[in-house]
Structure formats: structure tokens, C-alpha cells
PyMOL Python script that loads the backbone (N, CA, C, O; Angstrom):
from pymol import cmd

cmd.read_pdbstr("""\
ATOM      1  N   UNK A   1      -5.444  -8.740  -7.043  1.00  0.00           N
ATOM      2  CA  UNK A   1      -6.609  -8.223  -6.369  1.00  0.00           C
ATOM      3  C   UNK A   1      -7.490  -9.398  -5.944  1.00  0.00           C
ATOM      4  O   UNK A   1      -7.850 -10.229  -6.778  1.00  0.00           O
ATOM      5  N   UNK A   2      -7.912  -9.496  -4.394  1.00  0.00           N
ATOM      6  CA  UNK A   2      -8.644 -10.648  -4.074  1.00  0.00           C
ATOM      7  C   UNK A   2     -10.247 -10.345  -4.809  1.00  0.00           C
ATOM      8  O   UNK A   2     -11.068  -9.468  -4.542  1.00  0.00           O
ATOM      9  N   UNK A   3     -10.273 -11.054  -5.459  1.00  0.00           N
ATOM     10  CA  UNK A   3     -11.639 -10.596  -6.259  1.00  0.00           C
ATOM     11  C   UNK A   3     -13.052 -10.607  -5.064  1.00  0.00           C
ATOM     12  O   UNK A   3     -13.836  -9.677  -4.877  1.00  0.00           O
ATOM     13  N   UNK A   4     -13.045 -12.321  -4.198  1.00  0.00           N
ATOM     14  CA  UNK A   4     -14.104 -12.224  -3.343  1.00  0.00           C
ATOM     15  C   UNK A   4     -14.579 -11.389  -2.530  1.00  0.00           C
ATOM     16  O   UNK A   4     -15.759 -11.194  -2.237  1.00  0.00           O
ATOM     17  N   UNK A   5     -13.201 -10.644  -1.978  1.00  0.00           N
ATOM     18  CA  UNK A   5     -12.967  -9.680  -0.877  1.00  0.00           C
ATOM     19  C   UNK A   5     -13.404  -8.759  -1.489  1.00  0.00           C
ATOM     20  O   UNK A   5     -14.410  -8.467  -0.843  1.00  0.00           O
ATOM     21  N   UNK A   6     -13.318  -7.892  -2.543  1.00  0.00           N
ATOM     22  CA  UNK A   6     -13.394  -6.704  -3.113  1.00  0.00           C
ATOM     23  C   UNK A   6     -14.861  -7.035  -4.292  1.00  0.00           C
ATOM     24  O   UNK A   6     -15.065  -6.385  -5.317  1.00  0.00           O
ATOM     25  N   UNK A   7     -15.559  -7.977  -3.885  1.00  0.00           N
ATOM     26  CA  UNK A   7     -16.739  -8.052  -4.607  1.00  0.00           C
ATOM     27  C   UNK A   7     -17.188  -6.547  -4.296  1.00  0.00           C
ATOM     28  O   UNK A   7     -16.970  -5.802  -3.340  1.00  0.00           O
ATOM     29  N   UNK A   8     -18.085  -6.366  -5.793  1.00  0.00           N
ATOM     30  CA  UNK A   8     -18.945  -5.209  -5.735  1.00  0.00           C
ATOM     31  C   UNK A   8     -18.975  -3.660  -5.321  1.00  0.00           C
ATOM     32  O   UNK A   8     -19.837  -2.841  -5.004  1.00  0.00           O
ATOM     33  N   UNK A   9     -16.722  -3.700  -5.594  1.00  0.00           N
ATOM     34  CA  UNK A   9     -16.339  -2.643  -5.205  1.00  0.00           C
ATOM     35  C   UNK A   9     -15.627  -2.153  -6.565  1.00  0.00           C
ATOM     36  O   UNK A   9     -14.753  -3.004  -6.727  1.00  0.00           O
ATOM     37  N   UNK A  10     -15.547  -1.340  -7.506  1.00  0.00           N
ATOM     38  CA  UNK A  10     -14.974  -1.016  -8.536  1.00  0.00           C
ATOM     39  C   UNK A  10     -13.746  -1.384  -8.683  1.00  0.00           C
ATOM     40  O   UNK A  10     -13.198  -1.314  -7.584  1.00  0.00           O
ATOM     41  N   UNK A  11     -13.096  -1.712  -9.416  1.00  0.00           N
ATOM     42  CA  UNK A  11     -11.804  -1.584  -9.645  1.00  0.00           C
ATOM     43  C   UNK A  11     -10.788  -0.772  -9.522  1.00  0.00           C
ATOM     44  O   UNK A  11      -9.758  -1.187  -8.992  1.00  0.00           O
ATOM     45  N   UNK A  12     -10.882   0.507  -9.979  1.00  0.00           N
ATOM     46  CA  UNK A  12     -10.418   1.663 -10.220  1.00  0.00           C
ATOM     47  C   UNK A  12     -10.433   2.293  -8.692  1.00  0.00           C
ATOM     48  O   UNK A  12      -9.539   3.037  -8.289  1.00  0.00           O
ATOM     49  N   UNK A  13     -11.392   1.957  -8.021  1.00  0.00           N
ATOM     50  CA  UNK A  13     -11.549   2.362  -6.559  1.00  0.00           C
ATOM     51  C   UNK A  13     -10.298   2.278  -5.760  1.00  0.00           C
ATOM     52  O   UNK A  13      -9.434   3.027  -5.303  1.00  0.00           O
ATOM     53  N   UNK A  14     -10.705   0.606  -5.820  1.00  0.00           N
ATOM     54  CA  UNK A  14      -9.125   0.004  -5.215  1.00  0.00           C
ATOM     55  C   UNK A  14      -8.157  -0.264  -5.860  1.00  0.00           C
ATOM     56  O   UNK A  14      -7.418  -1.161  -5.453  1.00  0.00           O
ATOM     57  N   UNK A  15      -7.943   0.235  -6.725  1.00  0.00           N
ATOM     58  CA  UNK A  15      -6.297   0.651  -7.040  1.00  0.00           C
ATOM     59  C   UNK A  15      -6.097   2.308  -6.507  1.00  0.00           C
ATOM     60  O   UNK A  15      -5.108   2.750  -5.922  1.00  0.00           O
ATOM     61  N   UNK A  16      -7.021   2.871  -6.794  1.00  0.00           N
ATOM     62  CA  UNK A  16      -6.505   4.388  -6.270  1.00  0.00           C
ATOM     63  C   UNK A  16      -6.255   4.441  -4.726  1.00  0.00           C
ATOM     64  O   UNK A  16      -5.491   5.149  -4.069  1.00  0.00           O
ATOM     65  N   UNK A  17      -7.222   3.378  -4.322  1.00  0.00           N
ATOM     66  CA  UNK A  17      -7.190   3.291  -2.526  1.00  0.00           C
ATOM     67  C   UNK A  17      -5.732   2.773  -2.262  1.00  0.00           C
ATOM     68  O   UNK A  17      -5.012   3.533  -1.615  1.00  0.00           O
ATOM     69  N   UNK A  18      -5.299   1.797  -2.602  1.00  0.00           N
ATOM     70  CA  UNK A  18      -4.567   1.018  -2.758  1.00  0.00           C
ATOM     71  C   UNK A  18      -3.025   2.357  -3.289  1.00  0.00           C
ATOM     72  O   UNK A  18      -2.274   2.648  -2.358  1.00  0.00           O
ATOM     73  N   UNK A  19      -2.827   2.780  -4.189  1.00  0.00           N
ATOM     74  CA  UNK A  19      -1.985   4.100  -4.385  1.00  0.00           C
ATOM     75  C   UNK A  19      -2.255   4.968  -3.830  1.00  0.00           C
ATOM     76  O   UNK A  19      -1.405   5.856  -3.890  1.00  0.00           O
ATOM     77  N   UNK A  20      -3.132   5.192  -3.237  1.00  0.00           N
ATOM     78  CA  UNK A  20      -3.183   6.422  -2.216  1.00  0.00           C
ATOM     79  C   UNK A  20      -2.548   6.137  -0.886  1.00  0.00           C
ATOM     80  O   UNK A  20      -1.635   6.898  -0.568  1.00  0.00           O
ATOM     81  N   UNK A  21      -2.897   5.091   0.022  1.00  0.00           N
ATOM     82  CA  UNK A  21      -1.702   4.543   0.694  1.00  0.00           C
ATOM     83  C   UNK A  21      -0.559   4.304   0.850  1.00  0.00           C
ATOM     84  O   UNK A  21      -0.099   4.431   1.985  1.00  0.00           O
ATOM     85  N   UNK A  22       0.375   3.836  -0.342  1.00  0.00           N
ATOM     86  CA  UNK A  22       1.387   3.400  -0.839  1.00  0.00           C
ATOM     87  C   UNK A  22       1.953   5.227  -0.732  1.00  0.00           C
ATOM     88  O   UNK A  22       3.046   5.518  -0.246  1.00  0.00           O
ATOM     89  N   UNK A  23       1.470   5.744  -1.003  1.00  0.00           N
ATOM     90  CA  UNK A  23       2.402   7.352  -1.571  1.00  0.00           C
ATOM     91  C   UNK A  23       2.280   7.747   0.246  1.00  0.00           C
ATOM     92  O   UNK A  23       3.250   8.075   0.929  1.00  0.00           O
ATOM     93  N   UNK A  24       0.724   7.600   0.804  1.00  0.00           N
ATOM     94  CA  UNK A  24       1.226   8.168   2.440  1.00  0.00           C
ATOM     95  C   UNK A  24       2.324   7.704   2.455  1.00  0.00           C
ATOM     96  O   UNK A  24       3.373   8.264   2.135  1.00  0.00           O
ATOM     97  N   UNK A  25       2.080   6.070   3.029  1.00  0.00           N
ATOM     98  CA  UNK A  25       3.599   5.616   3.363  1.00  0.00           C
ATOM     99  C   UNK A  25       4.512   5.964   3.276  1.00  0.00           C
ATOM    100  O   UNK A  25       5.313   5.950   4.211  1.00  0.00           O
ATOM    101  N   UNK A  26       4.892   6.642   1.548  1.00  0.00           N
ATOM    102  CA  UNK A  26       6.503   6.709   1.633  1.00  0.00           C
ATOM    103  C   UNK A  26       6.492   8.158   1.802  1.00  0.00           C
ATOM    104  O   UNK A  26       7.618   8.625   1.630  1.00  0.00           O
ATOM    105  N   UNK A  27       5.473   9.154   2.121  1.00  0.00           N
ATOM    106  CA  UNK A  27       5.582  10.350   2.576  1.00  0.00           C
ATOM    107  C   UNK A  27       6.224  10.384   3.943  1.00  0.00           C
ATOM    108  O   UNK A  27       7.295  10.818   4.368  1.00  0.00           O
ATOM    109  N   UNK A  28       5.221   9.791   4.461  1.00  0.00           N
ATOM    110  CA  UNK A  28       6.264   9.434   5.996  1.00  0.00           C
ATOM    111  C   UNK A  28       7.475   9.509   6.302  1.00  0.00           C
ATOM    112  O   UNK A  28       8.189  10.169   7.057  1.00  0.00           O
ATOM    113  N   UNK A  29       7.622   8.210   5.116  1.00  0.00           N
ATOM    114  CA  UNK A  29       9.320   7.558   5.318  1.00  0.00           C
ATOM    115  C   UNK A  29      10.221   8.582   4.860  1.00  0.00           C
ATOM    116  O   UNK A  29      11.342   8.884   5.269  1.00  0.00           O
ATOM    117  N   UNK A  30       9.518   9.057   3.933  1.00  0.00           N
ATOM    118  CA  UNK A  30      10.801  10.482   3.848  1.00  0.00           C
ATOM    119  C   UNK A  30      10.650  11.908   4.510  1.00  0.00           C
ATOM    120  O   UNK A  30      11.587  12.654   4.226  1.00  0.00           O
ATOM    121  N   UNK A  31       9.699  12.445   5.316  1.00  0.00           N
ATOM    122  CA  UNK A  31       9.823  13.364   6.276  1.00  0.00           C
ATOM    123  C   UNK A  31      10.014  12.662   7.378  1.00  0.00           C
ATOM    124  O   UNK A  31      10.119  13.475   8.297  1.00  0.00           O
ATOM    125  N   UNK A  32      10.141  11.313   7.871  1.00  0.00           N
ATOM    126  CA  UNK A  32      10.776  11.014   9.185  1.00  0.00           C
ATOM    127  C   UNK A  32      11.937  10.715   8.462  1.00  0.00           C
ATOM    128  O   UNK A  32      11.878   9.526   8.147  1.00  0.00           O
ATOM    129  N   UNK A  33      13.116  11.313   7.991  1.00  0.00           N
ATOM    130  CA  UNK A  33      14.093  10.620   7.464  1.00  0.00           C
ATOM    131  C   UNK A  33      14.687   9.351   7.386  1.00  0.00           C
ATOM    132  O   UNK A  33      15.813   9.031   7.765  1.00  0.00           O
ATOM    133  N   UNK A  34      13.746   8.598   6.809  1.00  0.00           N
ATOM    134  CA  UNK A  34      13.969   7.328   5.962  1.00  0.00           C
ATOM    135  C   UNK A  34      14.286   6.296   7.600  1.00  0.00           C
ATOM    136  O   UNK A  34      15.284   5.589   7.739  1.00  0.00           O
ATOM    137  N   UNK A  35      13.217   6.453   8.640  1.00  0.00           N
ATOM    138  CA  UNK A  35      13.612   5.273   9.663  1.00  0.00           C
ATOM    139  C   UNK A  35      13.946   3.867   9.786  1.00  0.00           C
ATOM    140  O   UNK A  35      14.480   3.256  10.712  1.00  0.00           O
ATOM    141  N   UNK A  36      13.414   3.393   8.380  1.00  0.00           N
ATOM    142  CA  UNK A  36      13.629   1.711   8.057  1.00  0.00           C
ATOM    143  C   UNK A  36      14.301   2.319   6.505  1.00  0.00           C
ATOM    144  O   UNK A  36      14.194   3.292   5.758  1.00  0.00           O
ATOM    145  N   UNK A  37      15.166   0.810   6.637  1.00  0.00           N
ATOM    146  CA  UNK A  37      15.603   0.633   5.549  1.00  0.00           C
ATOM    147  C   UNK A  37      14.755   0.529   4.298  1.00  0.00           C
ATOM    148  O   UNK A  37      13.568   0.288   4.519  1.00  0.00           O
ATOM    149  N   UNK A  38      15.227   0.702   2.630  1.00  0.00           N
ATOM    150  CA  UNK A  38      14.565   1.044   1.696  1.00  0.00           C
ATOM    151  C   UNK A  38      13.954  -0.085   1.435  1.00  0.00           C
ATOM    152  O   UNK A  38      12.839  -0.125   0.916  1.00  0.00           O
ATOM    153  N   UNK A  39      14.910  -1.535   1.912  1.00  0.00           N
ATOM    154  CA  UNK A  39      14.211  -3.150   1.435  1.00  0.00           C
ATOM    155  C   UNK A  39      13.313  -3.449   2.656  1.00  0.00           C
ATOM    156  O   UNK A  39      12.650  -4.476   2.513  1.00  0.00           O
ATOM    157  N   UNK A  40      13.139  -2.806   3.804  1.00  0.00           N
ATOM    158  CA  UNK A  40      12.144  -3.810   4.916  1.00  0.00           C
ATOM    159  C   UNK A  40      11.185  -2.388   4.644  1.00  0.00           C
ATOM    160  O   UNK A  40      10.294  -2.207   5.473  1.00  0.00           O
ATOM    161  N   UNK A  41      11.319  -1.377   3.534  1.00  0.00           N
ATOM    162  CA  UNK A  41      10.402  -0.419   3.192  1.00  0.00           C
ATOM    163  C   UNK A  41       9.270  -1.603   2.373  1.00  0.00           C
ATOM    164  O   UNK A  41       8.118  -2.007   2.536  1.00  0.00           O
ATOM    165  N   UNK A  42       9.901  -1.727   1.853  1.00  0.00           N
ATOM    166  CA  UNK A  42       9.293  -2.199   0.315  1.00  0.00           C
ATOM    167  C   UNK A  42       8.456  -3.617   0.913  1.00  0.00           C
ATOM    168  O   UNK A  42       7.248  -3.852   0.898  1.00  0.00           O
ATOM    169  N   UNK A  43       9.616  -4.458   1.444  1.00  0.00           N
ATOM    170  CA  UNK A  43       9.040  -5.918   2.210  1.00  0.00           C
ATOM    171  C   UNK A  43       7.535  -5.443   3.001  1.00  0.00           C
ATOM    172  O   UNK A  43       6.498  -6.021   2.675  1.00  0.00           O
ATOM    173  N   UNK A  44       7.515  -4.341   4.064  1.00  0.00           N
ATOM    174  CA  UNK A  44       6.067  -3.860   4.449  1.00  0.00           C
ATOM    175  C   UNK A  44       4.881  -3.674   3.647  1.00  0.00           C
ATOM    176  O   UNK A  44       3.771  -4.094   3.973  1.00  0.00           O
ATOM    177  N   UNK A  45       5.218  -2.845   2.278  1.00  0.00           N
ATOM    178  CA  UNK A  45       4.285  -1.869   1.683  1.00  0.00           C
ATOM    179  C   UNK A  45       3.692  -3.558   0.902  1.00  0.00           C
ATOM    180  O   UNK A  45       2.507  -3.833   0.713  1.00  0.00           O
ATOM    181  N   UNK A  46       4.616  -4.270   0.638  1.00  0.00           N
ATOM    182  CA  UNK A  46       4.352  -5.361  -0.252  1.00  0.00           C
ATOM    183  C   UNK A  46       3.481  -6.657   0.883  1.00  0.00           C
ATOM    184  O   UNK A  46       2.524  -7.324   0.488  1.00  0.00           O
ATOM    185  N   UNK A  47       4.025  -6.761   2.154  1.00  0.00           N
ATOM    186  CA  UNK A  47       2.555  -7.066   3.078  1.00  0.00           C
ATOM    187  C   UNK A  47       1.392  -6.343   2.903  1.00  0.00           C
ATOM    188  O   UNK A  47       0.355  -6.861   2.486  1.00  0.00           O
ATOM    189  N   UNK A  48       1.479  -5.409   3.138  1.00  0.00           N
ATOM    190  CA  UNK A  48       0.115  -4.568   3.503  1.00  0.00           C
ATOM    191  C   UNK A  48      -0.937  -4.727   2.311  1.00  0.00           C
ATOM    192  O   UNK A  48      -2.158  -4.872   2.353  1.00  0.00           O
ATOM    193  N   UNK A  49       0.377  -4.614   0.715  1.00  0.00           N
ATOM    194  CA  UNK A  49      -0.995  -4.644  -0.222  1.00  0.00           C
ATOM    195  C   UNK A  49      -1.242  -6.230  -0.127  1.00  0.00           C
ATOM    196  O   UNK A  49      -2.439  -6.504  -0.043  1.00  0.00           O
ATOM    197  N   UNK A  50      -0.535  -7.130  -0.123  1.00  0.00           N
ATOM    198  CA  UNK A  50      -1.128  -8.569  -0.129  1.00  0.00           C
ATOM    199  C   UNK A  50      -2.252  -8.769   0.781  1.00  0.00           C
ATOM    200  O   UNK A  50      -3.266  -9.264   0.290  1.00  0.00           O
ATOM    201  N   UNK A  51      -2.248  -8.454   2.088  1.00  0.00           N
ATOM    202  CA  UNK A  51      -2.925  -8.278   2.996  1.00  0.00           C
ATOM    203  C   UNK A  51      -4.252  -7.518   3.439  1.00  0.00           C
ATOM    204  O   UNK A  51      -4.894  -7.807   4.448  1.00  0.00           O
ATOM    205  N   UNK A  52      -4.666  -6.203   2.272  1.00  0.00           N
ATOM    206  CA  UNK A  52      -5.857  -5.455   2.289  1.00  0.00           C
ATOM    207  C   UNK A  52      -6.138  -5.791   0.777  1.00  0.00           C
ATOM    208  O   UNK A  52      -7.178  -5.227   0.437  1.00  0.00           O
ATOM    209  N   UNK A  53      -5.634  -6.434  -0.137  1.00  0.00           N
ATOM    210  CA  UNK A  53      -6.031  -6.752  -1.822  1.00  0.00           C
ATOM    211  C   UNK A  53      -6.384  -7.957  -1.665  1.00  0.00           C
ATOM    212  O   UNK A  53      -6.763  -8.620  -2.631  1.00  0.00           O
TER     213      UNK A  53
END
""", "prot")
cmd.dss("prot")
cmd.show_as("cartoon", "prot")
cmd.util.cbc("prot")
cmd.orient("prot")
């Protein structure tokens, strides 16, 4: 968790924000029947949290 970035925002916040995303995502991926593969699944979800944490 980038601490500077997420100053003065709870913890618990952004992890739920943070899992609440992660579950859209793979809602998607499995009512569009699975359009990307399961590893350039994972390689994304694992940008995105590096990238908004």
C-alpha cells in the first residue's frame, strides 16, 4: 500500500476498494467467457493494484 498516496484514507477502506474491484474484474472475465487468458488475467489485475495502491 503506497502509504503517501493513501495518506489520511483508512486502511480497511482501501483494501475493500481495492477487493471490490478485483471481484468486478473477474466478474466480467467470467460472464464474457474468459476473453484473456487466466495469466495476462492476473498480470493486469496485478498492474492495476500496483498502480492505484
Amino acid at each position: 500500500m503506497n502509504e503517501e498516496r493513501n495518506r489520511g484514507l483508512n486502511k480497511e477502506v482501501v483494501v475493500r476498494y481495492a477487493a471490490s474491484a478485483v471481484v468486478g474484474i473477474m466478474e466480467w472475465w467470467f460472464m464474457n467467457e474468459k476473453p484473456l487468458p487466466p495469466v495476462e488475467m492476473a498480470e493486469q489485475i496485478g498492474m492495476l493494484l500496483d498502480r492505484k495502491l
